[in-house]
Structures are given as C-alpha cells and as structure tokens.
C-alpha positions as CSV (number, residue, x, y, z in Angstrom):
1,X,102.3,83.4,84.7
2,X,100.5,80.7,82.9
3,X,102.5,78.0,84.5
4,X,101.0,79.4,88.2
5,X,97.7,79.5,86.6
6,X,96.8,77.3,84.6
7,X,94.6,74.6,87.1
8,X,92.6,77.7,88.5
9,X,88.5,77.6,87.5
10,X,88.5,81.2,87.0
11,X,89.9,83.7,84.2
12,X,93.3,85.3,85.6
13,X,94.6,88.5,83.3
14,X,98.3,89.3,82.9
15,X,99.1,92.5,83.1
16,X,102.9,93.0,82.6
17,X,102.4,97.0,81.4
18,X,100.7,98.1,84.1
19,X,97.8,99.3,81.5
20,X,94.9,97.8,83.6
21,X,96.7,98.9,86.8
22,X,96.3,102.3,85.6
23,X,93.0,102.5,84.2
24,X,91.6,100.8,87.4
25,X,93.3,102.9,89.9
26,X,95.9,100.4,91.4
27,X,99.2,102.1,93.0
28,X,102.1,101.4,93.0
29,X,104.1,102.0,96.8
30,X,106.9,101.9,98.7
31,X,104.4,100.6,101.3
32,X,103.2,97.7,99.4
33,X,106.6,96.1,101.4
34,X,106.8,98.4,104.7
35,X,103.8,97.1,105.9
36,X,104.5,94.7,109.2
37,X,101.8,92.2,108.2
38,X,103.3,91.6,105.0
39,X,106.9,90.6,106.5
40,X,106.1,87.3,107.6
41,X,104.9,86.3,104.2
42,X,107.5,88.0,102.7
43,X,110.2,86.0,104.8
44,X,108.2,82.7,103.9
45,X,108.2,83.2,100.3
46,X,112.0,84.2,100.1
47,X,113.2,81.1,102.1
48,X,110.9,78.6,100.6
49,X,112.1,80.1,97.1
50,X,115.8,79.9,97.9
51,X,115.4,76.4,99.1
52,X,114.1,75.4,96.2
53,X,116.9,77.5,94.2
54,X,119.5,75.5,96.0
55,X,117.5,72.0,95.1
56,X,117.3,73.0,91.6
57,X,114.0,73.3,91.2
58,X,113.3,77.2,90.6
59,X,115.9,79.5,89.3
60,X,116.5,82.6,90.6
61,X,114.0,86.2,90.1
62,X,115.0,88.2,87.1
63,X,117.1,91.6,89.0
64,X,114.5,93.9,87.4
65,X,110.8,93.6,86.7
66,X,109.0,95.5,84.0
67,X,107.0,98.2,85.6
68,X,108.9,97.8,89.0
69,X,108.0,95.2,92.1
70,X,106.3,97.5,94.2
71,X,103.0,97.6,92.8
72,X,100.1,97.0,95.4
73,X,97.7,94.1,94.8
74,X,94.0,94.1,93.6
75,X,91.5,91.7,93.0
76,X,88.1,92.5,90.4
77,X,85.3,90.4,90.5
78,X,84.2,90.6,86.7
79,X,80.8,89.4,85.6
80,X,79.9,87.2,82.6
81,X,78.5,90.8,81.3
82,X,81.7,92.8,81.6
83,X,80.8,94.4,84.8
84,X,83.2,95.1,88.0
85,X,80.8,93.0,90.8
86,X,83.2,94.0,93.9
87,X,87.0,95.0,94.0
88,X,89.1,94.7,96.5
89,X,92.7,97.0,96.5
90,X,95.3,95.9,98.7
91,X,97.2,98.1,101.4
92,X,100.3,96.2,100.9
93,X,101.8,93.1,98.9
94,X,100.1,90.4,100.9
95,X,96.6,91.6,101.0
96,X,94.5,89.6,98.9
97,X,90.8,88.1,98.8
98,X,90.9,85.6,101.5
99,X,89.5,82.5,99.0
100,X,86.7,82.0,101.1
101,X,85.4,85.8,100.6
102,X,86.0,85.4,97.0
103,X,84.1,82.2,96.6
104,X,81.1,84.3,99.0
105,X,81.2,86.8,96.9
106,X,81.3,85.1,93.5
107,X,78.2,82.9,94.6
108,X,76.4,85.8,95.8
109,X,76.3,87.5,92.4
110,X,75.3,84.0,90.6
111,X,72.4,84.5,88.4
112,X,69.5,82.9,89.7
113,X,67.7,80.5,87.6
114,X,65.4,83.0,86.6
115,X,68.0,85.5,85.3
116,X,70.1,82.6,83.7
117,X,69.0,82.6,79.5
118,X,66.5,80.0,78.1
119,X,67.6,76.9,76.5
C-alpha cells in the first residue's frame, strides 16, 4: 500500500486484518459490488489495469485477498488529539469522500489560532 501512498499529505492506516474494520463498524457486503453506480468505476479500473498488465507495467491481483474483497469503504477524519471529527461509511466499493469534502471538512475542524499551543 505504501507505494499508492506514499506522496499523500495525510496519515493513511493499513488495515489488512480487518481489526479496525471491526472495531469501527465497517461491513463487509455482497453489495459493496452490486451497486449500479459502482459498475462504471469498476469497468474503468479492470480495463485500465489489464492494459497496463499487457504493457508490463502491473502484474496481475493476487486470486485471494486476506479478509476477502468485499469489504465496504470508510473514511475517518482523526484529529491531532485522537478523536473521530466526521466519518463517512460507504454503500458500496466506490463511495468515498469526494476530495473536495474531505479537504472542507478537514479545514473546518482546524484549530483556530487561539486553540493552537503557545510557542
């Protein structure tokens, strides 16, 4: 995962176990892929990625996943103190935090200069 991650300006937290997914309430669904407005994505991302199997540039997906691949996205916004500021769980595999609501969100729980420590 750290190769997908690695240039983004925010912590991102692995969870291959599923621990976190179970402790925070995320499912795991059949309907994380039935849903209609997932398919187009889904169609994108498996031609784009056999494209670029058949250039040589990715290889092909393990045939098994630990924990399984129909596990239903969710997004935490976590605080400098530890705190859940606003979730978001997803109704199938494609719904994510638009980036523009995350970035909304994240500046709208910004400590203001008040609130930020001394120093």
């Amino acid at each position: 995962m750290l190769r997908h991650t690695a240039d983004l300006p925010f912590a991102v937290v692995a969870d291959p176990d599923k621990l976190l997914y179970a402790e925070f309430g995320v499912e795991s669904a059949p309907r994380a892929l039935l849903s209609p407005r997932a398919w187009g994505p889904i169609a994108g991302a498996v031609l784009s990625g056999a494209w670029e199997v058949l250039r040589g540039r990715e290889r092909l997906p393990a045939t098994s996943q630990p924990g399984g691949r129909l596990g239903l996205p969710a997004d935490f916004l976590i605080g400098s103190d530890g705190r859940v500021l606003a979730a978001k769980y997803g109704e199938h595999v494609n719904d994510q935090w638009p980036v523009d609501e995350l970035l909304r969100l994240a500046s709208s729980h910004r400590p203001s200069a008040d609130q930020l420590p001394a120093g």
